[in-house]
N, C-alpha and C positions, 0 to 999 in steps of 0.2 A: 668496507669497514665504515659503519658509521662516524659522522664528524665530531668530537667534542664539544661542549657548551662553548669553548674561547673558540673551535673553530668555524662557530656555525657563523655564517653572514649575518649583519645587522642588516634591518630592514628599509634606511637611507640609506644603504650599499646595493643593494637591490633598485630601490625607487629612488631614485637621488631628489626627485622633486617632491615627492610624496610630503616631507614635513618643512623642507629649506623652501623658502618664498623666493624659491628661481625661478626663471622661466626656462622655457629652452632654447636656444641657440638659434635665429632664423636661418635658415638654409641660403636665402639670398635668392631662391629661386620662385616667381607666382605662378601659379596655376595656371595651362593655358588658358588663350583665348576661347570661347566657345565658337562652336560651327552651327547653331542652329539660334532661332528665333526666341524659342521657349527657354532652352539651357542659359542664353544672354540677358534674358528677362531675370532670370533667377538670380543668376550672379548680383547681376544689380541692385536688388533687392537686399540680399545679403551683402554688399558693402556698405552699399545705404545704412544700412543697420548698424553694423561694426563702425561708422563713422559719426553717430548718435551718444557713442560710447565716450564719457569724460576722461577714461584714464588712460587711454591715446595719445602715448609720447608723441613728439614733433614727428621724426622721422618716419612712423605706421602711416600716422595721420597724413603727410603728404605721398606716401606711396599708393596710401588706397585714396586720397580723391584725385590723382593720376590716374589709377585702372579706374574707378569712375565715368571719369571724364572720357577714355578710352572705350570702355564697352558704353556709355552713351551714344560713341558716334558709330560704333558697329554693329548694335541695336538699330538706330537708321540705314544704314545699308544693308542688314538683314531684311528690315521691316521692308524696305525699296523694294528689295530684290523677289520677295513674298507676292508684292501685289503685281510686279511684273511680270512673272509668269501667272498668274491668276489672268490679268487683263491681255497677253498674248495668246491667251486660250480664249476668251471668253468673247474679243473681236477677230479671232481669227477667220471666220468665216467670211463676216463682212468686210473683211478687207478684202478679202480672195475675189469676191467677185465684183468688187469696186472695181479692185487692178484687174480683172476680166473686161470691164465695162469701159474704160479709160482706155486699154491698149485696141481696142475694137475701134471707138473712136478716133485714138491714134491711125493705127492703116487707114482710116477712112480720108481723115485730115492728109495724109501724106501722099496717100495713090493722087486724090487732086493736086496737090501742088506736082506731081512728080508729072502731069498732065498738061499742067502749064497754066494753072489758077493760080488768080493773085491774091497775095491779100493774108494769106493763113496761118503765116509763119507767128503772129500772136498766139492764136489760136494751138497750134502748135504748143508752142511753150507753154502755154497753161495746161495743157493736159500734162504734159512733163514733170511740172511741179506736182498735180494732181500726185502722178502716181509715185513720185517722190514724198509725199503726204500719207500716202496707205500704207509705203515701205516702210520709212521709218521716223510714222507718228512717235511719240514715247509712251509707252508701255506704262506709265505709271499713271496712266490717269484716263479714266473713260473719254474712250474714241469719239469723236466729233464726227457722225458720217457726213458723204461728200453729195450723197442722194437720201437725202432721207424720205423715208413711206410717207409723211407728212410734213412739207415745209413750213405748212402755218404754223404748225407747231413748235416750231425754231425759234425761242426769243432772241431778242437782239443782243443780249449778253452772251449768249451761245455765237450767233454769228461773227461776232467781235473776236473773242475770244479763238477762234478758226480763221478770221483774218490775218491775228497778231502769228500764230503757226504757218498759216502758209506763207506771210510775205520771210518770215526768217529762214522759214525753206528754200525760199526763189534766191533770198541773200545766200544764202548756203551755196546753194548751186554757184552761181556768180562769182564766188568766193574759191568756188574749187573745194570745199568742204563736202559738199555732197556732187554727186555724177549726176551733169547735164543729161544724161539718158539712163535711167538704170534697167534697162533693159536690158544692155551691155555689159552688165555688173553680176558673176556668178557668186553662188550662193556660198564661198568663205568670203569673198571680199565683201559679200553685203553685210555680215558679220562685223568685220573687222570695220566699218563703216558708221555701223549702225553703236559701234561700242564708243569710238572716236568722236560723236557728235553726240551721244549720250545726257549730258553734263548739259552743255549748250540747249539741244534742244526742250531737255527739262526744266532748264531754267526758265527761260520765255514760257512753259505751259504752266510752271509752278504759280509765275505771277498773272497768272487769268483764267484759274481755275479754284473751286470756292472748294471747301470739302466735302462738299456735295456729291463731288465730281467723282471721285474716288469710285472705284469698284469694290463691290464687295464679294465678288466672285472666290471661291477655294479651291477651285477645279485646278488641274496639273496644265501645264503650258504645251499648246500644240507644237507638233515639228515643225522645222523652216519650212514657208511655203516650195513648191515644188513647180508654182507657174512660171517662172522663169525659166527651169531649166529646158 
């Protein structure tokens, strides 16, 4: 049966916002975080905007330059985590046969002491660090090789900067932070190793690397090396 004129709805019973200058009710709840580079890019953009806006009560206005401030800093560990696997692909190769060429040397350095030559046990440790240096360079910044096709070609800001990484490797080791031999070291604990000193060793390459240094590689990040196992 159709409805009467008194019982049809009025159309602010329908849309309650439609003509009353309400708004609705926040939920209390914001939208996740994003999981990807591009989607975090966006957000940010779009609060940026929304915080441009003068008619931003107090309380909007400090919850969004909160998430702000929030996806700023997980835009940078996005962005990290991006060029990390780009640059673990991109030197994977040449690390692989660095630490081919370093653990050869190694047996070679050891059968003589193991012979009864003096003298090697430096020599020793510095291949150690070496191959402490190929393990776990940081991913976030173009690899420094330890042989380069052309040494002339090394400026002195280059070699500096490969100074400053190796001796905080050597401290590392010393430290107990990183394994005096990581040859001894299977491929989760290199993992778990290599997450642990993350932070640390990025920091020392963050400060002696220009942005120059940066890779611009997009390739997908190769598997754990396999030479140790």
């Amino acid at each position: 049966m159709p409805r009467t004129q008194e019982q049809q709805p009025r159309s602010h019973e329908t849309r309650p916002y439609a003509k009353a200058n309400v708004k609705p009710k926040r939920s209390g709840k914001e939208p996740p975080m994003p999981t990807s580079l591009t989607a975090c890019k966006k957000q940010v953009r779009n609060v940026s905007r929304l915080l441009k806006r003068d008619s931003l009560d107090s309380a909007t206005r400090v919850d969004l330059e909160r998430r702000l401030k929030a996806l700023n800093i997980l835009q940078s560990q996005l962005s990290n985590a991006q060029v990390d696997k780009a640059n673990a692909s991109r030197y994977h190769g040449i690390k692989f046969f660095e630490r081919k060429k370093i653990i050869r040397k190694l047996a070679q350095v050891e059968n003589k002491i193991k012979e009864g030559e003096q003298g090697l046990e430096p020599k020793q440790h510095e291949l150690l660090v070496n191959l402490n240096y190929t393990t776990y360079y940081p991913n976030e910044f173009k690899y420094i090789s330890l042989y380069p096709a052309d040494p002339s070609k090394t400026t002195e800001e280059t070699k500096e900067r490969q100074k400053v990484i190796r001796d905080k490797i050597a401290q590392a080791m010393e430290d107990g932070d990183l394994p005096k031999d990581p040859r001894l070291v299977n491929a989760e604990d290199r993992k778990a190793i290599r997450k642990n000193n993350k932070l640390l060793l990025r920091t020392v390459s963050l400060a002696h690397n220009s942005n120059a240094e940066y890779a611009e590689s997009s390739s997908d990040a190769g598997s754990e090396d396999e030479f140790f196992a």
